[in-house]
NUVEX-53887 format. One record per residue (C-alpha): chain; x, y, z. Coordinates in pm, 1 decimal, always signed. Each point is the difference from the previous one (the first is absolute). Example, Ala and Ser with C-alpha at 12.3 -4.5 7.8 and 13.67 -1.06 7.14 Angstrom:
+----+----------+----------+----------+
! ch !     east !    north !       up !
+----+----------+----------+----------+
!  A !  +1230.0 !   -450.0 !   +780.0 !
!  A !   +137.0 !   +344.0 !    -66.0 !
+----+----------+----------+----------+
//
This chain:
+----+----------+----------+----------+
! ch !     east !    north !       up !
+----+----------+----------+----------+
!  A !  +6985.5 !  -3646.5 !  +1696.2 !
!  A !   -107.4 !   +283.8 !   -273.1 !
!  A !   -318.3 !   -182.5 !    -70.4 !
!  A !   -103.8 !    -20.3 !   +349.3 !
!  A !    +81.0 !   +380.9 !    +31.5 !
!  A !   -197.1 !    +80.3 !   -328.3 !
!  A !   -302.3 !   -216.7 !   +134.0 !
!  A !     +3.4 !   +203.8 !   +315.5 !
!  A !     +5.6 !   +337.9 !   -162.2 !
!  A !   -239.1 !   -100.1 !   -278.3 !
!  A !   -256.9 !   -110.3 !   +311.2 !
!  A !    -55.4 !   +322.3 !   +189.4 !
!  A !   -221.8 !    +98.1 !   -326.1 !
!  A !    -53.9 !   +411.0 !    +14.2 !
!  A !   -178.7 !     -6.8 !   -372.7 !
!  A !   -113.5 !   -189.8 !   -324.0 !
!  A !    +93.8 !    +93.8 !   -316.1 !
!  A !   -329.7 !    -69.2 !   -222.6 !
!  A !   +166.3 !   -155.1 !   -311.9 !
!  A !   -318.0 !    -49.4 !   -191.2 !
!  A !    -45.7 !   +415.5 !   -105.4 !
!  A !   +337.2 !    -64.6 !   -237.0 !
!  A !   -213.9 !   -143.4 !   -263.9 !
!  A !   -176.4 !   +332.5 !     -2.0 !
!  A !   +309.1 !   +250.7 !   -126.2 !
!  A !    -58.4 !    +19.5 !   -304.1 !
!  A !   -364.6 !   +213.7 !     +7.0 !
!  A !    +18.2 !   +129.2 !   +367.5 !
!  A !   -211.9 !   +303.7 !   -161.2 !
!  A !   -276.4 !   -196.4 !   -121.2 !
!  A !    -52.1 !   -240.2 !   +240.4 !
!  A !    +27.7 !   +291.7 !   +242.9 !
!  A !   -272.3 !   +157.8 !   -126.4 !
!  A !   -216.7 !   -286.1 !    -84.5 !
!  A !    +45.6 !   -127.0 !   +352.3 !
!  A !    -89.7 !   +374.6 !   +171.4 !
!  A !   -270.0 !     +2.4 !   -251.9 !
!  A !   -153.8 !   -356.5 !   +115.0 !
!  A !    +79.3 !     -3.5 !   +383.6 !
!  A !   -246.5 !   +379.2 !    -62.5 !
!  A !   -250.9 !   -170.9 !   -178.1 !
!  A !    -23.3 !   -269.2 !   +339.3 !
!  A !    +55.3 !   +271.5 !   +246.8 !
!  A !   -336.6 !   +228.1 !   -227.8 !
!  A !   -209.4 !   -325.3 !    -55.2 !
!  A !    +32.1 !   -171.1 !   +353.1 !
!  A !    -69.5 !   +353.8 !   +208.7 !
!  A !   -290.8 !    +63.5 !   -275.0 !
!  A !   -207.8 !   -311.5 !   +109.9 !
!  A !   +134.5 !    +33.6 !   +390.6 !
!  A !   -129.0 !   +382.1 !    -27.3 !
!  A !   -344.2 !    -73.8 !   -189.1 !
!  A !    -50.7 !   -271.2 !   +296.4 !
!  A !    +93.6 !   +229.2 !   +262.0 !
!  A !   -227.6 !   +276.9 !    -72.9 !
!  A !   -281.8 !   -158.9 !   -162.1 !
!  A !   -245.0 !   -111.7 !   +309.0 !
!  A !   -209.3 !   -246.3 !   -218.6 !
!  A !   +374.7 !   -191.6 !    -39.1 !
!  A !    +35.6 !    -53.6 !   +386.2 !
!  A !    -71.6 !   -354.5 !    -30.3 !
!  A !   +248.5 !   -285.8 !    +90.0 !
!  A !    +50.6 !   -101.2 !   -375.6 !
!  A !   +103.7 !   +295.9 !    -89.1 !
!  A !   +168.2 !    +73.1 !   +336.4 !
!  A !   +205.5 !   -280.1 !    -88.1 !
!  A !    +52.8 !   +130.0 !   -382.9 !
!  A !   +178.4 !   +330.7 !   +187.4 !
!  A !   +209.2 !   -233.6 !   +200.0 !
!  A !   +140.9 !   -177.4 !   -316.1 !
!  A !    +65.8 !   +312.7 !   -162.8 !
!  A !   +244.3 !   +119.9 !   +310.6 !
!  A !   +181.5 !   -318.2 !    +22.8 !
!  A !    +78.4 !    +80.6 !   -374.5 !
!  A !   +135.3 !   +331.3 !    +92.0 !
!  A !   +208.1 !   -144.6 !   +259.0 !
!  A !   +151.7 !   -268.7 !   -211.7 !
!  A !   +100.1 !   +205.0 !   -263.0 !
!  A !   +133.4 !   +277.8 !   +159.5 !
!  A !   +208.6 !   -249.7 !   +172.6 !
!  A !   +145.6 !   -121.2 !   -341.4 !
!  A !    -53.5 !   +346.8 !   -254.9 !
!  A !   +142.2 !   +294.0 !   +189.7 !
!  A !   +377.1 !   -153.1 !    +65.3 !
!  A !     +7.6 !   -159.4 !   -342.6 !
!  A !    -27.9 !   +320.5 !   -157.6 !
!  A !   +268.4 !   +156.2 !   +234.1 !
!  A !   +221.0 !   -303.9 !   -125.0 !
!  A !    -34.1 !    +49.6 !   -386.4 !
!  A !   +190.3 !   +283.7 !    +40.3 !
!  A !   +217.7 !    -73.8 !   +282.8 !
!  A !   +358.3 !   -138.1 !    -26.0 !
!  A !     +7.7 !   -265.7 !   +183.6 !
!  A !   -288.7 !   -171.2 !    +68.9 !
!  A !    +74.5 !    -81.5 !   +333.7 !
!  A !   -307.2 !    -51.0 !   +267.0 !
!  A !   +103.4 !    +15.8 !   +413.0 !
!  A !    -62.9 !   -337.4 !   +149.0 !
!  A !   -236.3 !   +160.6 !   +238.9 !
!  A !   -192.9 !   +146.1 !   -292.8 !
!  A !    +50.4 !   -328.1 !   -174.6 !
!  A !   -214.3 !   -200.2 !   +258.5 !
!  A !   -252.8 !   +251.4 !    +14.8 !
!  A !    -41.8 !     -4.7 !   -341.4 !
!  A !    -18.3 !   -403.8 !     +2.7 !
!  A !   -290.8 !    +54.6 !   +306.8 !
!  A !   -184.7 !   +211.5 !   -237.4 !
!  A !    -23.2 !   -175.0 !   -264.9 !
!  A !    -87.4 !   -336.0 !   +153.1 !
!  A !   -257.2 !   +222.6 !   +254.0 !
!  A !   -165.0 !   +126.7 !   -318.9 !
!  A !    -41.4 !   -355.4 !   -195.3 !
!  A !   -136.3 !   -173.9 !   +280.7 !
!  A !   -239.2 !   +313.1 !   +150.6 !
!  A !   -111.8 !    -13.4 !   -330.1 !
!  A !    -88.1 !   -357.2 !     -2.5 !
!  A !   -165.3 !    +47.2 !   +337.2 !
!  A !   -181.9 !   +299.0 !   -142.5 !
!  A !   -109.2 !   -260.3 !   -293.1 !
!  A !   -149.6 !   -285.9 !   +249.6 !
!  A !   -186.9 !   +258.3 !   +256.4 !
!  A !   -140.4 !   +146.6 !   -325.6 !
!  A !   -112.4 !   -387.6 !    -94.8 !
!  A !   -180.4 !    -34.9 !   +302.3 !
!  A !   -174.7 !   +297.8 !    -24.3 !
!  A !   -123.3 !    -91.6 !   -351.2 !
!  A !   -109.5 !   -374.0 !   +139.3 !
!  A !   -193.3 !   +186.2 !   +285.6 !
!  A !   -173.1 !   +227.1 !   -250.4 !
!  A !    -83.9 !   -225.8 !   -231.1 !
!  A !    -46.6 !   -337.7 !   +199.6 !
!  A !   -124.8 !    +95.4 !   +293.6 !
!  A !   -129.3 !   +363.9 !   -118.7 !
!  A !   -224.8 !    +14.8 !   +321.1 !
!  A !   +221.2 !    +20.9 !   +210.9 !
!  A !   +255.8 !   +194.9 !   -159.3 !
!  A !   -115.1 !   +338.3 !   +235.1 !
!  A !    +66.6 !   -205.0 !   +344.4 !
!  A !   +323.5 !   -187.9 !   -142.2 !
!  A !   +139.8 !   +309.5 !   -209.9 !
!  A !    -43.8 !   +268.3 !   +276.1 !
!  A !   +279.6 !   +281.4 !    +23.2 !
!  A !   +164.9 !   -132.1 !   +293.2 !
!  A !    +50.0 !   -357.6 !   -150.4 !
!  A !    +95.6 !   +189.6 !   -328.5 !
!  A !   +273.5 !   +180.2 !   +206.5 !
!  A !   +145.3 !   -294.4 !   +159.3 !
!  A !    +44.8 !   -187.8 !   -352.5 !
!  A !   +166.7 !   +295.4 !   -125.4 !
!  A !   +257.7 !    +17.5 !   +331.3 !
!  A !    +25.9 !   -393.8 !    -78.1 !
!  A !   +101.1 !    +59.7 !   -333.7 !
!  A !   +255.9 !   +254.2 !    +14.9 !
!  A !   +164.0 !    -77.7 !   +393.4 !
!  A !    +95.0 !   -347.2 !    -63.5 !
!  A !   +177.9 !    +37.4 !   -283.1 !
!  A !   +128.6 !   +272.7 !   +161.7 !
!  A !    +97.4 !   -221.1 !   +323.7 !
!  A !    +96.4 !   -308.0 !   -195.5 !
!  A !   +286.8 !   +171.6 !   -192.2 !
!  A !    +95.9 !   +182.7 !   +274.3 !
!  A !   +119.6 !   -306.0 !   +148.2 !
!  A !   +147.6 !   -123.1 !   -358.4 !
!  A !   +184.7 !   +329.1 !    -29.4 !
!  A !   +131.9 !    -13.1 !   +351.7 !
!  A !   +149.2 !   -384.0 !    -89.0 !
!  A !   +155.9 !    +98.7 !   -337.4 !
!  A !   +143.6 !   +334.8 !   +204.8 !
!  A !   +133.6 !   -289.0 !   +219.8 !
!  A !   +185.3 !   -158.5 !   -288.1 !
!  A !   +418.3 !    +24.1 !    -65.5 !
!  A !    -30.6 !    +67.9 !   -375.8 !
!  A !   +323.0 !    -76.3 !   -275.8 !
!  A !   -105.2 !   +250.1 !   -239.8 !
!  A !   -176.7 !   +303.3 !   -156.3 !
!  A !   -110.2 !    -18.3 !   -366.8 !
!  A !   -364.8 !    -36.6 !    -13.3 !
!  A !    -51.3 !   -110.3 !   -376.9 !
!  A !   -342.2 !   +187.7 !    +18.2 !
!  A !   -175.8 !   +367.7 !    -21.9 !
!  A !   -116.3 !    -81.3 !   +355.1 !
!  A !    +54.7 !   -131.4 !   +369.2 !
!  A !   -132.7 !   -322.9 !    +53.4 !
!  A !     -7.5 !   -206.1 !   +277.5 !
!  A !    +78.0 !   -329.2 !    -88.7 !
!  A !   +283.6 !   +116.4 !   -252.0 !
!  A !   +176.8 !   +193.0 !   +344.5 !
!  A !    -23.6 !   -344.3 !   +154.6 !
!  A !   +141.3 !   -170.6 !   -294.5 !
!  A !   +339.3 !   +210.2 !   +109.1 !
!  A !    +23.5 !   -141.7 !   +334.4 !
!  A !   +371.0 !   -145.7 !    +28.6 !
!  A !   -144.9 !   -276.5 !   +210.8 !
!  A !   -288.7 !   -247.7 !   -137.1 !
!  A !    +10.9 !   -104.7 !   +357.3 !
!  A !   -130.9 !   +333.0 !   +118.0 !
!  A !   -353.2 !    -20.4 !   -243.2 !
!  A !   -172.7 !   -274.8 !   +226.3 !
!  A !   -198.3 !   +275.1 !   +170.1 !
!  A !    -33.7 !   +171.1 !   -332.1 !
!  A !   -111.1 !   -305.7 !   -171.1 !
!  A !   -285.7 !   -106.4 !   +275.1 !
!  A !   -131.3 !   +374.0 !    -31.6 !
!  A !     +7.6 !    +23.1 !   -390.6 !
!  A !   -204.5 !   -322.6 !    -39.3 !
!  A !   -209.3 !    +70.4 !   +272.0 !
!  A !   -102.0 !   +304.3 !   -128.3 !
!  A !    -69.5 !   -114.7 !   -317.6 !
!  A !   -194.7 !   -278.8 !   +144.7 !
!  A !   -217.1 !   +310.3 !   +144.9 !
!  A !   -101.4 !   +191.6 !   -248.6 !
!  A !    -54.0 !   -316.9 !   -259.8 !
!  A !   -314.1 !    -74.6 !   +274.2 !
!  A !    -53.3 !   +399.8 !   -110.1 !
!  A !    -38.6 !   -165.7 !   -359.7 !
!  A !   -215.9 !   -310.8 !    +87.7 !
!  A !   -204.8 !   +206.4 !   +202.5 !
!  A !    -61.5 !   +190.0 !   -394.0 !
!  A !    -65.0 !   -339.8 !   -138.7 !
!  A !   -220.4 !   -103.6 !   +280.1 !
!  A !   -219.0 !   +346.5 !    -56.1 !
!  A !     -4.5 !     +0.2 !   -362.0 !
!  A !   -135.7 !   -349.1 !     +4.1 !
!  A !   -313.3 !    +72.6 !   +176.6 !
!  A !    -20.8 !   +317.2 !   -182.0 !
!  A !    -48.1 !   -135.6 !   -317.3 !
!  A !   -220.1 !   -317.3 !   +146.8 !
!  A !   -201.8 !   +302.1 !   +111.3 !
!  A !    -12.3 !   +185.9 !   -283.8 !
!  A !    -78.5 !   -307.1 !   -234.0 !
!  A !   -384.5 !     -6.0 !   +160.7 !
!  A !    -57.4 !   +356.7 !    -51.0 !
!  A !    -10.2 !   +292.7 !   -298.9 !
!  A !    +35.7 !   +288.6 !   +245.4 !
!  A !   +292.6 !   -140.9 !   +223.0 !
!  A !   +174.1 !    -72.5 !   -351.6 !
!  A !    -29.4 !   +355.8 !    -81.8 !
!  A !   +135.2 !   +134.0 !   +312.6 !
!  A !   +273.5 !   -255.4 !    -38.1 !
!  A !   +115.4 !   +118.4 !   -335.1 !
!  A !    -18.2 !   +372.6 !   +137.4 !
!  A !   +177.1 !    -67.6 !   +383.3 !
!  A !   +220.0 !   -289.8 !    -60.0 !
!  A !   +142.7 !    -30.7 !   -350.7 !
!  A !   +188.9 !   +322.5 !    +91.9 !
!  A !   +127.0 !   -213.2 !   +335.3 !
!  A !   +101.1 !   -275.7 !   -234.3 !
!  A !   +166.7 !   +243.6 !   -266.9 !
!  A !   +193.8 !   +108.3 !   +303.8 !
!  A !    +61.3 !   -326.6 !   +179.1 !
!  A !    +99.6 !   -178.5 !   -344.6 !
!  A !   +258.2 !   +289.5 !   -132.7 !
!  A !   +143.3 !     -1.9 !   +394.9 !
!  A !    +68.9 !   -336.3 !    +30.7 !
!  A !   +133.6 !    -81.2 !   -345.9 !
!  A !   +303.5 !   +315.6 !    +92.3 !
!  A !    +94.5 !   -109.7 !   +314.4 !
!  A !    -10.7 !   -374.7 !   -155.1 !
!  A !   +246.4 !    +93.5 !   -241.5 !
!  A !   +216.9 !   +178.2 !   +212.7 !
!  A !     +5.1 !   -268.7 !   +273.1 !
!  A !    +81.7 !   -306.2 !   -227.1 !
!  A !   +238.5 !   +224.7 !   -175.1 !
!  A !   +180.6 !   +127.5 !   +367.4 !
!  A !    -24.7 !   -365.2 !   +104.8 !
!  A !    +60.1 !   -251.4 !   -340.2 !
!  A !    +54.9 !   +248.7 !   -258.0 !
!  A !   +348.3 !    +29.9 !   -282.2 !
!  A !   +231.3 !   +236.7 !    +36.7 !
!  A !    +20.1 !    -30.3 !   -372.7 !
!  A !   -276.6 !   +215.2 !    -46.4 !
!  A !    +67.9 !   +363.3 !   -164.1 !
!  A !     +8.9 !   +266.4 !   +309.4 !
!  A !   -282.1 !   +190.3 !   -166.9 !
!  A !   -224.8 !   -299.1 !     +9.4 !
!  A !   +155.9 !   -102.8 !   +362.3 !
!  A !   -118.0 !   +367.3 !    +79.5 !
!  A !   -312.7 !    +26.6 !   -115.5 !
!  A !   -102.1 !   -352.2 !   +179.4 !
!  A !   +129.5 !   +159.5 !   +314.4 !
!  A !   -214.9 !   +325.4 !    -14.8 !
!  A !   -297.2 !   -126.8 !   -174.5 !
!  A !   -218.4 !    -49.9 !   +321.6 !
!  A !    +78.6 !   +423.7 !    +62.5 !
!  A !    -90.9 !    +51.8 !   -402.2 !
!  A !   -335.4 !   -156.6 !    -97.9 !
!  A !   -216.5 !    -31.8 !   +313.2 !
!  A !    +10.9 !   +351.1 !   +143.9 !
!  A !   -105.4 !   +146.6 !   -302.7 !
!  A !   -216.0 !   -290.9 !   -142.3 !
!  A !   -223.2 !    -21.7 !   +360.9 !
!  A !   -125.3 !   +394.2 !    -35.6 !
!  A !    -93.7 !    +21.1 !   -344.8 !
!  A !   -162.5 !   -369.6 !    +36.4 !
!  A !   -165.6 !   +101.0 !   +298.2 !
!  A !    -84.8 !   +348.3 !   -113.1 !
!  A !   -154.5 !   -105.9 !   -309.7 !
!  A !   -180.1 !   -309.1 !   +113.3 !
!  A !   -154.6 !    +43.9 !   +362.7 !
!  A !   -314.9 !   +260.9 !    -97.0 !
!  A !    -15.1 !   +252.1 !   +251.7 !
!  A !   +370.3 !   +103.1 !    -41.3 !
!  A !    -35.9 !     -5.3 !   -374.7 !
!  A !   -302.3 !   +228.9 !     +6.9 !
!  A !   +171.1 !   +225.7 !   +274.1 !
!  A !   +281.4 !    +28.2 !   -251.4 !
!  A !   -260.6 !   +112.4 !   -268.7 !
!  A !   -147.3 !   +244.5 !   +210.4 !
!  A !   +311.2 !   +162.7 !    +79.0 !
!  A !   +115.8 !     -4.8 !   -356.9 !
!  A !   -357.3 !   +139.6 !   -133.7 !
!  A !    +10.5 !   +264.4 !   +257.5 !
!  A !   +338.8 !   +118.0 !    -91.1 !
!  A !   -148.3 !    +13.6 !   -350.2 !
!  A !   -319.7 !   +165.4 !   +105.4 !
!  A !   +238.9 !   +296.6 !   +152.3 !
!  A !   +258.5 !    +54.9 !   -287.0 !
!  A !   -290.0 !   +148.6 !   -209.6 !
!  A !   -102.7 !   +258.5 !   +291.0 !
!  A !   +309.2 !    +83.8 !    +42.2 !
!  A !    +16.0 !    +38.7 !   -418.6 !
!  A !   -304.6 !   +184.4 !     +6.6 !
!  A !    +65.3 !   +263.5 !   +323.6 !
!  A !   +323.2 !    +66.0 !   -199.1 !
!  A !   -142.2 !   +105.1 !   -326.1 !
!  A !   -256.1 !   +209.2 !   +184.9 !
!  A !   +269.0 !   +177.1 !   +235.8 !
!  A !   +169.6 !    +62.8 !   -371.0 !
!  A !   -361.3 !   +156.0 !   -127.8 !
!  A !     +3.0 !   +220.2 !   +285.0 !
!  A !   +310.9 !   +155.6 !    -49.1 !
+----+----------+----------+----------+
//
């Protein structure tokens, strides 16, 4: 009879307590101010290259137009993850409202997969530049441009919609999340019934089923990329300046959210919580800092924009110097 009444209290969930922060009370300062320092440097980077893009006419082309997109879904993800865990270092209870919980858990998966969407639309703009570079201008026009990038951000957004809605759906027999973050799959895992994840289940796999055509579809591209690219010197070269950055980005994606997938799904609990932690959040560390700077200092046009900017600031500091010493003279 008390069990039964505990079950049915502990099912109307009203928050999560996010048990995975504990392992960070010893050097709250620190990692306080690394973190603030980092989730800055993602924030300065990102809006640098969206910025450049933006008001740079000569950059109003789909590659690039693309390039901007990436950098915003990198600003969503993270501020989905960076702003509350910073709250919690120095709260006292990390405790996260179950409605605040899921929307968390629809961020994060939103971000991963827009950003694997982002990665294939950007694939098949590189094929039809360099395989078919004739008709890039008829294939890669603005509107067709703008309906990849509403296809790459809306269905994610749509499909865990519908994922969020089922786990909201859910009678759950707990709170601790042994994490830094609201995921999904690990809310499910607290359902009281298994009974009750069929509809789960079907949408999870199908889902995943989705976006691994997102990663053939890569495979598929690359293949006649480099088939193409084999015949010729000057395709090679625009390969190694266009798509190695892609692949940097693709590769350093893909191996996170591996690692944090077979870890959620097979993983040990035997693992030290730092290392459990930094598996969880290593998809929000690397990539939204790596894909700037790779992008920025590979793809030519942005790197010489960068230059420019940089040499004219340069250019003005000794004016400035000069008017100075002369306004000095004077008096």
């Amino acid at each position: 009879m008390t069990s039964s009444l505990i079950m049915d209290n502990v099912s109307v969930v009203r928050f999560f307590i996010l048990s995975g922060i504990n392992e960070t009370n010893g050097y709250t300062v620190t990692l306080f101010s690394v973190t603030l320092m980092y989730y800055c440097m993602i924030l300065f980077f990102n809006i640098s290259v969206i910025m450049i893009i933006m008001l740079d006419q000569n950059l109003h082309e789909p590659m690039y137009i693309l390039l901007c997109s990436f950098c915003m879904n990198s600003i969503y993800g993270t501020t989905g993850f960076y702003p509350k865990f910073l709250f919690d270092l120095f709260s006292s209870s990390q405790q996260i409202s179950y409605e605040w919980c899921l929307l968390q858990a629809f961020v994060m998966y939103s971000f991963a997969c827009c950003e694997l969407s982002i990665l294939a639309v950007m694939a098949y703009d590189r094929y039809v530049a360099i395989c078919r570079p004739l008709h890039y201008q008829s294939v890669m026009t603005k509107r067709r441009v703008s309906q990849l990038i509403c296809f790459s951000w809306f269905t994610p957004f749509c499909i865990f919609s519908i994922n969020v809605l089922l786990t909201s759906r859910l009678k759950l027999c707990g709170v601790n999340i042994n994490r830094l973050l609201c995921v999904n799959w690990v809310i499910v895992k607290l359902a009281c019934n298994e009974s009750d994840l069929f509809s789960n289940n079907i949408t999870a796999y199908a889902t995943i089923l989705f976006y691994m055509s997102h990663g053939l579809f890569i495979i598929w591209t690359y293949m006649h990329l480099v088939r193409t690219c084999v015949k010729s010197k000057d395709e090679r070269v625009k390969f190694m300046q266009t798509c190695v950055p892609h692949l940097v980005s693709l590769l350093t994606f893909i191996v996170a959210v591996l690692f944090d997938l077979m870890y959620m799904r097979f993983g040990s609990t035997g693992l030290p919580q730092s290392l459990q932690n930094f598996i969880a959040i290593e998809f929000l560390l690397i990539p939204p800092v790596l894909n700037p700077l790779v992008y920025g200092f590979k793809l030519t046009k942005i790197r010489n924009r960068i230059i420019d900017l940089f040499s004219f600031r340069i250019n003005l500091h000794p004016l400035s110097s000069i008017s100075n010493k002369s306004k000095v003279r004077r008096k």
